[in-house]
MARDOZA-596499 format. One record per residue (C-alpha): residue in three letters; x, y, z. Coordinates in steps of 0.05 Angstrom, whole numbers, plus 5000, padded with zeros to 4 digits. Last residue first. Example, Ala and Ser with C-alpha at 12.3 -4.5 7.8 and 13.67 -1.06 7.14 Angstrom:
2
SER527349795143;ALA524649105156;
END
This chain:
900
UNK457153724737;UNK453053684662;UNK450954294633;UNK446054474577;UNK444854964543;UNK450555044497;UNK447754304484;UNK441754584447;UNK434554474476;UNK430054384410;UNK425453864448;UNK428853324428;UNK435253524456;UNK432153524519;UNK429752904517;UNK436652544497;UNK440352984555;UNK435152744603;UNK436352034583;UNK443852064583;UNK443952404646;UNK439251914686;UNK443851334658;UNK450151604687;UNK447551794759;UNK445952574774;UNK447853154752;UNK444153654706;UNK444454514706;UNK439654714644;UNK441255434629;UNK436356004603;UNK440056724589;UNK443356464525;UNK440956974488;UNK435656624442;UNK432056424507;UNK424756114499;UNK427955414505;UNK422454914505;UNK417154774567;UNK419654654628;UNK414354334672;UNK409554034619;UNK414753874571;UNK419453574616;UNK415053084652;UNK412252884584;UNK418752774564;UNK420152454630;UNK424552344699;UNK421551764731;UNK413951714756;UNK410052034807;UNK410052734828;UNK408152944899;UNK402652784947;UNK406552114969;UNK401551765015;UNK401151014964;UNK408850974971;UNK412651254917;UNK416450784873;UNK419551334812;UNK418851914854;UNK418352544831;UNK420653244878;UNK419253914842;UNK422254644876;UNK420255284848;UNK424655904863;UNK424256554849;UNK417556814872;UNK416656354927;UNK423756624955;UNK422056335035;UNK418755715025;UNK423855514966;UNK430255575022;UNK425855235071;UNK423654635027;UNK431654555005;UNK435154535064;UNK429753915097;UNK430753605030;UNK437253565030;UNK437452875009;UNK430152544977;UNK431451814989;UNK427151735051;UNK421451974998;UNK423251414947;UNK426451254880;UNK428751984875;UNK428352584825;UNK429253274836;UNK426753764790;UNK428554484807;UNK426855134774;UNK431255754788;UNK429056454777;UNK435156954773;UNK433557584819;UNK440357574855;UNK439658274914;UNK437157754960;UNK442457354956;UNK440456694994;UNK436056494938;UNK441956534884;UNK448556324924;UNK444255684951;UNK441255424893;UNK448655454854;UNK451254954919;UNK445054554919;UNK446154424853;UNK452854234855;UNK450653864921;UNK443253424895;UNK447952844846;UNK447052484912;UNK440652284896;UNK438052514822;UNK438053234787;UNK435253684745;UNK436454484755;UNK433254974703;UNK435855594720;UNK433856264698;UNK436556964682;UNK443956794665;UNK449257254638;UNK456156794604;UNK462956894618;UNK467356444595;UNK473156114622;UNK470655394609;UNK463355634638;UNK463356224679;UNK457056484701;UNK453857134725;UNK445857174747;UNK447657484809;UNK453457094832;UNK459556764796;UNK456456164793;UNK462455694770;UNK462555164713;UNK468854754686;UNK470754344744;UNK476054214790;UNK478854604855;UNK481754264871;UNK486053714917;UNK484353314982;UNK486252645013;UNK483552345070;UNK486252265145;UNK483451935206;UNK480952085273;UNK473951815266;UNK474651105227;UNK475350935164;UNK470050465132;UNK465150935108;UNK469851275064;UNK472050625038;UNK464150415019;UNK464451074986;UNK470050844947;UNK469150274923;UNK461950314906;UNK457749724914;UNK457549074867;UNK451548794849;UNK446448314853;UNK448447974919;UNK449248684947;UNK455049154963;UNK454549804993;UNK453150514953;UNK454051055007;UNK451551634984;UNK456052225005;UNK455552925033;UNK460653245055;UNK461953805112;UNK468554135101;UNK470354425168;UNK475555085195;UNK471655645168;UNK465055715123;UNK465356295075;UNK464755775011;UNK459155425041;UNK459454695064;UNK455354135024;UNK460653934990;UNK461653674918;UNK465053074901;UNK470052844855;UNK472652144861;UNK480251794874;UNK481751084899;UNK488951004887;UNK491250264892;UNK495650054952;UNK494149364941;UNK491549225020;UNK488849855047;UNK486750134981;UNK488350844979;UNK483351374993;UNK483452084956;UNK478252554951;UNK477753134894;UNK473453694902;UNK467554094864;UNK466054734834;UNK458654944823;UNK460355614873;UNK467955714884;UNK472055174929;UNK477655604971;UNK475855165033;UNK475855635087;UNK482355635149;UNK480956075200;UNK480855365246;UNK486755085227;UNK489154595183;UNK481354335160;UNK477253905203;UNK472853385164;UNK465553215160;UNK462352685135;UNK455352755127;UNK451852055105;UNK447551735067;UNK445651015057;UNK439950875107;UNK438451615114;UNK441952245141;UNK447351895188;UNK452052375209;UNK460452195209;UNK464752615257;UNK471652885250;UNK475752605192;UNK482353015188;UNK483953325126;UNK490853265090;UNK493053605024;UNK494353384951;UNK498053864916;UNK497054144842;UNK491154494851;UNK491454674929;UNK484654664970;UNK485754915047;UNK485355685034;UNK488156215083;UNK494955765085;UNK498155825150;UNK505156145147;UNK511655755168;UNK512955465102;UNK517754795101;UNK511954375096;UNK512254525020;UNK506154044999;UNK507053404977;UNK505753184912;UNK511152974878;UNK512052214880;UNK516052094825;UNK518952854789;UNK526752784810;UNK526551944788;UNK522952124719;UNK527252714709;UNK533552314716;UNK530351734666;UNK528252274611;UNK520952464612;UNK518152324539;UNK514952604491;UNK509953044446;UNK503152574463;UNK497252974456;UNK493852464400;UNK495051974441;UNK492452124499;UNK485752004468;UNK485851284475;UNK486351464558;UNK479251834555;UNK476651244509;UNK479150714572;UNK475051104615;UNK478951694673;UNK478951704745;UNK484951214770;UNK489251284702;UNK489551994706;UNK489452174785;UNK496051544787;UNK499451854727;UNK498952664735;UNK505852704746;UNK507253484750;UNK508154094700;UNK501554194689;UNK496253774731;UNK492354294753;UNK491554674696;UNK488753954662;UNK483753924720;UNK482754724721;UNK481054784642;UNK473854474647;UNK471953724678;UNK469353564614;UNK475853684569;UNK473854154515;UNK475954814523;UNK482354574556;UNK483554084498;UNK487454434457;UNK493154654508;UNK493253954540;UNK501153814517;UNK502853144550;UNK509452844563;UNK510852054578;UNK512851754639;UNK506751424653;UNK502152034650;UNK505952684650;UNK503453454646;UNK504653964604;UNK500154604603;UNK501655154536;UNK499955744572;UNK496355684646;UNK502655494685;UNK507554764689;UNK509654934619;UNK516555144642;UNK517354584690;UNK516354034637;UNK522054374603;UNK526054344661;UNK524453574675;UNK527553494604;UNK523353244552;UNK526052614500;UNK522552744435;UNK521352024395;UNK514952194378;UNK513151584325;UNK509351044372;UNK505851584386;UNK502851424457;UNK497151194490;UNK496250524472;UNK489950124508;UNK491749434529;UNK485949024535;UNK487448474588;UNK488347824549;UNK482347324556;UNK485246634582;UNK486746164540;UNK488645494584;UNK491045024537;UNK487544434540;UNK488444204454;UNK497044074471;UNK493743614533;UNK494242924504;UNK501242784529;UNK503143324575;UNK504544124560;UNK508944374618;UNK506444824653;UNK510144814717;UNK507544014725;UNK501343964762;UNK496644324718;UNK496644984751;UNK501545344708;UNK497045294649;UNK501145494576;UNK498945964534;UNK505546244522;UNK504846844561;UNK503546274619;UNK510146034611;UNK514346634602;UNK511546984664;UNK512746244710;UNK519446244671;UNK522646854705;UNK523047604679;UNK519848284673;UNK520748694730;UNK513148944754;UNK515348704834;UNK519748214850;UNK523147774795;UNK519847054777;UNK520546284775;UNK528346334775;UNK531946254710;UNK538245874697;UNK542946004636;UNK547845364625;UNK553845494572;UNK555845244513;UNK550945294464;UNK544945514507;UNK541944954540;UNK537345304588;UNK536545074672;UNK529845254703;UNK529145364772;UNK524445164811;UNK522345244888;UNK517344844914;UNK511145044942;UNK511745605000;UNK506546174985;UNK504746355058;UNK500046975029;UNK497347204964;UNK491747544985;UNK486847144956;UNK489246454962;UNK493046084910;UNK495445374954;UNK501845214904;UNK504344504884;UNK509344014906;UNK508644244980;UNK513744455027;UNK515243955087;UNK511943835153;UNK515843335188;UNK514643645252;UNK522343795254;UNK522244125192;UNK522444035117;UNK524944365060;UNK523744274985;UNK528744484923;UNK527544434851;UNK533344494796;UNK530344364729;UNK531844164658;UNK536843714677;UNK542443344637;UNK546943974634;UNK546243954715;UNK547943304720;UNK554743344683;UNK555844054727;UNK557043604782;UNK552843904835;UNK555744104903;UNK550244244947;UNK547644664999;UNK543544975050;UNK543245685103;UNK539245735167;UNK533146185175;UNK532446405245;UNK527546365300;UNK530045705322;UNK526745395399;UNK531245045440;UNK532645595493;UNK538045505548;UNK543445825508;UNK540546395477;UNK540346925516;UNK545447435508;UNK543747835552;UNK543448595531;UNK547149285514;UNK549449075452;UNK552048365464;UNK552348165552;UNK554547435556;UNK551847165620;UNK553046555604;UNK557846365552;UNK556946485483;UNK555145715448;UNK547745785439;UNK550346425399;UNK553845945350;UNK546545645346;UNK544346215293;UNK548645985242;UNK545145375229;UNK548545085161;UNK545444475117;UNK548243995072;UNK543543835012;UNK540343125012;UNK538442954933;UNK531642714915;UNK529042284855;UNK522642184819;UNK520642944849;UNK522343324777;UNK528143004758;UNK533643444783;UNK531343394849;UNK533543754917;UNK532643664996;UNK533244045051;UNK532843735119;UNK531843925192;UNK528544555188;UNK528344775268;UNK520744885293;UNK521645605335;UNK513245695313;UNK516045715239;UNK520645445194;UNK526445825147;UNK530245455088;UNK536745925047;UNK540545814990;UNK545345324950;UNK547245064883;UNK555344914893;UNK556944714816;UNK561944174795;UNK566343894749;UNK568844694739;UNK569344954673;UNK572844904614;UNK567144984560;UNK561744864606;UNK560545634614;UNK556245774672;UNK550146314658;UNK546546704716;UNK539346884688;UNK536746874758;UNK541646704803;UNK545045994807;UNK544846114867;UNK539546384915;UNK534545814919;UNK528645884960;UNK525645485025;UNK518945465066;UNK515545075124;UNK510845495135;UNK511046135193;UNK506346135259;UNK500346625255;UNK496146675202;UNK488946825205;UNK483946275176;UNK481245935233;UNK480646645264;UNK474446745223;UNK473747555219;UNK474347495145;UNK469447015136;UNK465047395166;UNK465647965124;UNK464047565064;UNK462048005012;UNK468248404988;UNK471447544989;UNK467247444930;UNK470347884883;UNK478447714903;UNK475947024888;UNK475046514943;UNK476445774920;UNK482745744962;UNK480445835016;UNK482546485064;UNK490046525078;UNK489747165134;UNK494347685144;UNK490048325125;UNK482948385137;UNK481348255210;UNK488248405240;UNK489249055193;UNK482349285219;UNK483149285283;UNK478148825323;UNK484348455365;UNK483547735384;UNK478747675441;UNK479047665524;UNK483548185522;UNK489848525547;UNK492149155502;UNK499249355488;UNK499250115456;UNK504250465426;UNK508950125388;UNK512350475330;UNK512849805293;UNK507449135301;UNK511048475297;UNK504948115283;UNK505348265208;UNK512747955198;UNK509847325207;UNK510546835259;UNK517346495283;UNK519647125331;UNK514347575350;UNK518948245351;UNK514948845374;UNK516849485361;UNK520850105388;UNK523550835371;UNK524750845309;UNK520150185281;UNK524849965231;UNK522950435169;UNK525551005223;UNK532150655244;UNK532450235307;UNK537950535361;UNK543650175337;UNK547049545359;UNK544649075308;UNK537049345316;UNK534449645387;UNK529149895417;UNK526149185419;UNK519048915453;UNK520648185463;UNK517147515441;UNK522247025446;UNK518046385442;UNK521146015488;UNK520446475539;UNK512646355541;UNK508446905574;UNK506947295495;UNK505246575476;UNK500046385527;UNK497347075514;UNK495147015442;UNK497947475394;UNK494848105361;UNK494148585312;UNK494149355305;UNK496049825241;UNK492550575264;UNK486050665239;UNK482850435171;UNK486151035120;UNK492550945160;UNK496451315214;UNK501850965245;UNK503351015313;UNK502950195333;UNK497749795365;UNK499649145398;UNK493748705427;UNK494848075474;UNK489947525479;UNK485846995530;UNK484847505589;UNK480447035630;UNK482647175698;UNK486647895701;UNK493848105671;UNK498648355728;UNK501648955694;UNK508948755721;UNK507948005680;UNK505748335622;UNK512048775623;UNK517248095642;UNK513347625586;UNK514848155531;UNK522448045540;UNK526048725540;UNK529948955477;UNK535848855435;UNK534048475366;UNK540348225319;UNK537948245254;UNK535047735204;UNK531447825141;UNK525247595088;UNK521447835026;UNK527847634985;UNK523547084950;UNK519147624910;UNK514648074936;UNK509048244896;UNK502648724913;UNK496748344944;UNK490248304924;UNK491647634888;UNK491947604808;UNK491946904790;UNK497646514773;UNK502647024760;UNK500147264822;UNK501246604855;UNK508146724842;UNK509447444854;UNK507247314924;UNK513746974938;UNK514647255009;UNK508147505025;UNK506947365093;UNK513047775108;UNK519047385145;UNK522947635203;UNK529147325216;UNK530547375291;UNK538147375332;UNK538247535403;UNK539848165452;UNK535748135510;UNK535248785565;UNK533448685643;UNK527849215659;UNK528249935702;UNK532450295661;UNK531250185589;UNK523450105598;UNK524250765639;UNK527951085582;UNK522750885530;UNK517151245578;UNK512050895615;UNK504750785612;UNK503050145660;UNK495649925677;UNK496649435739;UNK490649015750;UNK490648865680;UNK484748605627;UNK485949305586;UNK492049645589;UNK500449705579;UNK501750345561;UNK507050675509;UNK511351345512;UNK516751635472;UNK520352095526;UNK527751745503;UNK526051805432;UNK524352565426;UNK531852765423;UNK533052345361;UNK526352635330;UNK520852215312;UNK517052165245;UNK511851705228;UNK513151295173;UNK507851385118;UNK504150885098;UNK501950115100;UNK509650015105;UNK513749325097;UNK521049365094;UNK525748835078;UNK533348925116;UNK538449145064;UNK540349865093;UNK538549565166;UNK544649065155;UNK542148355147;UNK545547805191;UNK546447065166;UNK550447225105;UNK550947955064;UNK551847484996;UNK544447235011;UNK540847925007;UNK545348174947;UNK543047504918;UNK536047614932;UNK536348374906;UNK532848704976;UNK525448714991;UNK521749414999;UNK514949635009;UNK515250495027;UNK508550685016;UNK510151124966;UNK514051114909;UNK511250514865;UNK508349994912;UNK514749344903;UNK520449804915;UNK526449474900;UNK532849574952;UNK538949824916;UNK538150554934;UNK538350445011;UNK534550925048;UNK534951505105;UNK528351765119;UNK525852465131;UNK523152625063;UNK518151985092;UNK510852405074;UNK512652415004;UNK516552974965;UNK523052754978;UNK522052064972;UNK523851884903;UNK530452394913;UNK532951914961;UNK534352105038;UNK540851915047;UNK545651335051;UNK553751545059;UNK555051005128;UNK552750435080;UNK552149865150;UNK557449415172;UNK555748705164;UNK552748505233;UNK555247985287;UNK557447325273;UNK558646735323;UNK565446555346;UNK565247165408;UNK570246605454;UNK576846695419;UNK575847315407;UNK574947505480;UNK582047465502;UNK583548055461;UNK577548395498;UNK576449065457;UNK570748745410;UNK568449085353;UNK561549145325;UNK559249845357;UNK566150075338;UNK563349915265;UNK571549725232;UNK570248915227;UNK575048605184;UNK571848005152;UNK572947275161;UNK568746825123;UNK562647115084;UNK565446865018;UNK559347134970;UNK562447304911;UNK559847824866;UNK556447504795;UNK558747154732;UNK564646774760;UNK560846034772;UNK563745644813;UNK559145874875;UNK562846074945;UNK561445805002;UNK555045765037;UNK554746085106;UNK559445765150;UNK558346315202;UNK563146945201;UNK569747035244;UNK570747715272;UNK578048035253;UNK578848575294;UNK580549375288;UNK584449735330;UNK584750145394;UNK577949825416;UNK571950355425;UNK569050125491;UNK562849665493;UNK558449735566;UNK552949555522;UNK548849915584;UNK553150615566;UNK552050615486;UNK544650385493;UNK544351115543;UNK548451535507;UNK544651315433;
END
């Protein structure tokens, strides 16, 4: 960028330099992985040279590994929202495809040093990155507002012009770093990181304290807000820090543009973020938009539910019911733990004894928080009986030594005055490899200059947050030769000895890493094993190419892919229960996450016997994450549904119908823009869980008629949590996003469309109807609304329609408002029943729950040899089965019969 480029003030040098490297840890004796000798390295980034040959004898501390210059965007991403961001291939993704949740290989984290390039840096996304152009990052724009006397909205290039830039070094740390742990432990609601969840950079930016300062902040204003540009299913990500520490310069809170001497890259924050220095990664909000002054901590959603270590004896099912326990600020983290992990010996690293080296360096990294400097590091070999000092590094106070006024990517150096350590620093020790064979364990413990030191044993809280007990790693005999193994590996990769431990039986809570004790070999925790439902052929052995899953992605002979295996649906189409178009749909594509989201455990035992392969690894990678649309087309759509695509609506307005019901309605693309949902069809929504990232996908049927342009009107019964029961995940989601926000969309599904006039089509046949026979319950009202609706307002369609709806109570009765006018006006085809199983003493209607004698009296049995009477049904599970079991009893035949 011209203008970071010009206030660096850094011309290209005529050659390259030698930079000198902090002491980070030396090299290991062990020859079974890359060295990690960060000494002195020739420097070729013209961003990272110095042109001063006078100067290099002053510039002592390190500046940034040079960056990949040939990453690109990665075939996993290309059909996600981020096909515009440059990535690293050797970072692990930790949420499948998309969001983007990275954390680096811990040793290729370590063997970098004390600065991470931005292609190793960890990367935490709640979704997709939004996407600004180089020549759009100059006019980005963010205010300063609320409790101010002085509300500011300025551009990036103002904030570059008219305030004094910092350059300083910051490890950011996620909240999560080491979740894998506890979730070996107990399953959190959190994804897993493992111990590389954690990086430093060189930050260039303005100090927060000089903007809040300029917009004057009122009396009382206790808090500052950041929201950033993201758009999530809960409202753009937001938190917030209290004012005393945004207005404290030693605490180093800046808003940066900058990232190692580049511009910031897209997964960064492109064009600008926060950096809270010493707190959690989650405070340092990306793609900044808003700062808000306030007398309270921020309401945002990510603030209230995310970040926070509730007690420990809250279960991820308990905590759904305690909203104010949530929004106790007692329990939201702030400042970083004491915390510390050991990088080498790597997991599964072997040294041979035979002829090798008296002694092993063990080393790693220790981090504090709240600028508290870690002061020791210690490690046993005997479980805690004994402790060993390690030697520790601080890199980051070579930049107390610059002189003053040092300017380093376009800002102040400023570093000398301040006391405060926002960096992790580096520890070790040289081990004679004697001791080592004598041990069955290497654990390591850090402490800072509050003497606060790790604990022994592990706080498991809900979300998996702030895990910082001591580090082990076990140390195998195996002939000649040591083999460590680290607690865990990030993510689902098998490995460590907390996984092998408890698959063993053994409880990793007791005190001692599972260990059975004296007297305890009868107190094995069993714990009931997930069932694991198989659904493959062991015996297919067929490995499918991703241009043979291609060929069957049409109507004939429909492949899809669940779990990297291949699916032929062509015999069930005329029986699957959602009809043809859901397996249609899915040919040729990755039908995992709708499959295994939507469908019962006997549903996914049935796989099996489709099963005809298996998606080769290349395939796999080219076909993960496709679902986007091609934004590359210029031409509106006419219809908004897609089959095999999930597409976007906009949430515009929410109407409250009853005490659990509500309209929501959503703006299409454009305004010409209908539905394309036939009659009796229904819709897909998707939701994502805000905090695992989970799919949250159900099929609903809106209220909106097929003609209608521009807005899908939906109507949805909310089913909210009670002490007796546990409410509906999704429709309580639904209800949680705010206006402004996106869901998911895909159809048409379903096996049954009116046609019009009498004509059906049920699995792809056609089939003449004279009457109706509609039964329903609650929500389960819109299919047959929908049907209802195409007869009586067609005055030309003379089929008869009889409709029982049955409800608990009056208020309960949905539509109902619809439905009495469209029965006033066609008396003589339409007749419209409403029971109630709890009616209040006024209710002039029916009484009592859906009933044989109900049945008998109002329909009768089938008089139609033809086919021409049909028996539409939808409405909760249990009211199904029992109207299916009456029915059937009174000589109704399941041809008859339809369920939505």
């Amino acid at each position: 960028m011209e203008v970071l480029g010009h206030s660096a003030d850094i011309q290209q040098p005529p050659a390259a330099h030698l930079v000198r490297y902090p002491p980070s840890p030396p090299v290991t004796a062990s020859s079974s992985r890359r060295e990690s000798n960060t000494s002195d390295l020739e420097i070729q980034n013209p961003e990272c040279e110095v042109d001063d040959q006078n100067f290099e004898s002053t510039r002592i501390y390190p500046l940034p590994p040079r960056s990949k210059p040939n990453n690109k965007v990665l075939a996993e991403d290309l059909k996600t929202p981020d096909n515009h961001v440059i990535r690293d291939p050797r970072l692990i993704r930790l949420t499948s495809v998309h969001p983007f949740n990275v954390e680096a290989p811990l040793s290729e984290l370590f063997n970098e040093g004390f600065i991470t390039t931005k292609d190793l840096h960890y990367v935490r996304n709640h979704g997709a990155v939004p996407r600004v152009e180089d020549y759009e990052v100059m006019d980005w724009e963010f205010t300063i507002e609320g409790m101010v006397n002085n509300p500011i909205k300025m551009t990036l290039a103002q904030l570059l012009s008219d305030y004094e830039q910092v350059t300083y070094p910051v490890t950011l740390v996620c909240a999560g770093n080491r979740r894998k742990e506890q979730n070996i432990v107990r399953k959190t609601k959190g994804f897993s990181w493992g111990a590389a969840g954690l990086s430093t950079a060189l930050w260039t930016g303005v100090v927060i304290g000089d903007l809040l300062r300029a917009a004057q902040p009122k009396r009382g204003a206790k808090y500052v807000c950041f929201e950033g540009a993201d758009k999530l299913p809960n409202g753009c990500y937001g938190t917030s820090i209290k004012m005393n520490w945004a207005m404290d310069p030693n605490r180093g809170i800046m808003v940066a543009h900058g990232m190692n001497g580049e511009a910031l890259a897209p997964d960064h924050g492109k064009p600008l973020r926060v950096i809270v220095p010493g707190q959690i990664g989650g405070r340092s909000v990306k793609w900044l938009k808003k700062i808000i002054v306030t007398t309270t901590p921020s309401d945002n959603w990510y603030h209230v539910y995310d970040n926070r270590v509730l007690p420990t004896m809250i279960t991820p099912e308990m905590s759904a019911d305690m909203q104010s326990t949530w929004k106790d600020e007692r329990y939201a983290i702030y400042d970083l733990n004491t915390n510390s992990a050991t990088c080498y010996p790597a997991h599964d690293e072997t040294v041979t004894l035979a002829g090798a080296n008296e002694s092993y360096r063990v080393r790693g990294y220790a981090y504090s928080g709240g600028g508290k400097r870690v002061t020791r590091v210690e490690i046993t070999l005997d479980q805690g009986k004994t402790w060993m000092l390690a030697n520790v590094t601080y890199p980051e106070d070579e930049y107390r030594l610059a002189p003053d006024g040092e300017d380093l990517f376009g800002g102040r150096l400023d570093m000398s005055w301040r006391e405060t350590c926002f960096c992790w620093c580096f520890w070790y020790l040289d081990m004679p490899t004697s001791l080592l064979q004598a041990a069955d364990d290497i654990l390591v413990r850090a402490m800072d200059e509050s003497m606060m030191v790790q604990p022994r044993d592990m706080y498991w809280s809900v979300l998996g947050m702030m895990n910082n007990s001591w580090f082990r790693v076990v140390i195998h005999k195996e002939g000649h030769a040591l083999r460590f193994e680290h607690p865990t590996q990030p993510a689902l990769i098998p490995g460590g000895w907390m996984e092998r431990v408890k698959k063993a039986g053994g409880n990793i809570s007791n005190g001692y890493w599972g260990d059975k004790l004296s007297g305890e070999e009868g107190d094995a925790v069993s714990e009931e094993p997930a069932k694991e439902i198989c659904m493959i052929n062991k015996e297919v052995t067929r490995i499918v190419t991703l241009d043979e899953l291609k060929k069957h992605g049409g109507e004939v002979e429909p492949w899809f892919v669940v779990d990297g295996h291949v699916y032929d649906g062509t015999e069930f189409l005329d029986g699957h229960p959602g009809g043809a178009a859901s397996i249609l749909g899915a040919a040729g594509q990755d039908a995992s996450e709708e499959f295994l989201a939507i469908h019962s455990e006997n549903a996914k035992a049935m796989l099996m016997d489709y099963h005809i392969g298996s998606l080769n690894e290349t395939s796999q990678a080219a076909l993960a994450g496709g679902e986007a649309a091609d934004t590359n087309t210029s031409a509106p759509r006419k219809t908004f549904l897609q089959s095999k695509v999930w597409t976007k609506a906009i949430l515009s307005a929410k109407k409250k119908i009853s005490d659990d019901t509500k309209i929501f309605t959503f703006d299409l693309e454009h305004a010409e823009q209908t539905s394309g949902l036939p009659v009796g069809q229904h819709l897909m929504m998707r939701l994502r869980d805000p905090v695992t990232r989970e799919a949250i996908i159900r099929s609903y049927t809106p209220l909106s008629e097929t003609t209608e342009k521009g807005k899908l009107n939906v109507l949805i019964k909310i089913y909210y949590d009670t002490p007796k029961r546990k409410g509906g995940k999704m429709t309580q989601a639904l209800d949680a996003i705010p206006i402004g926000h996106f869901v998911d969309f895909k159809g048409p599904v379903g096996k049954f469309e009116y046609l019009g006039r009498g004509l059906c089509s049920i699995a792809g046949q056609q089939r003449r109807v004279k009457r109706f026979i509609m039964i329903c319950g609650g929500s389960g009202i819109t299919p047959i609304f929908q049907v209802l609706r195409a007869v009586l307002t067609d005055r030309e369609d003379l089929t008869s329609c009889l409709v029982i709806d049955g409800n608990r109570v009056e208020q309960d009765i949905l539509c109902r408002e619809d439905l009495d006018r469209m029965a006033l006006d066609n008396p003589h085809k339409c007749r419209l029943l409403y029971t109630l199983s709890q009616p209040e003493p006024s209710w002039t209607g029916l009484r009592g729950r859906m009933s044989k004698e109900l049945f008998e009296r109002e329909i009768g049995p089938c008089r139609s040899t033809n086919g021409e009477d049909l028996v539409l049904i939808c409405g909760p599970e249990s009211l199904e089965k029992s109207v299916h079991s009456i029915l059937n009893g009174m000589n109704w035949k399941d041809e008859d019969l339809l369920f939505f």
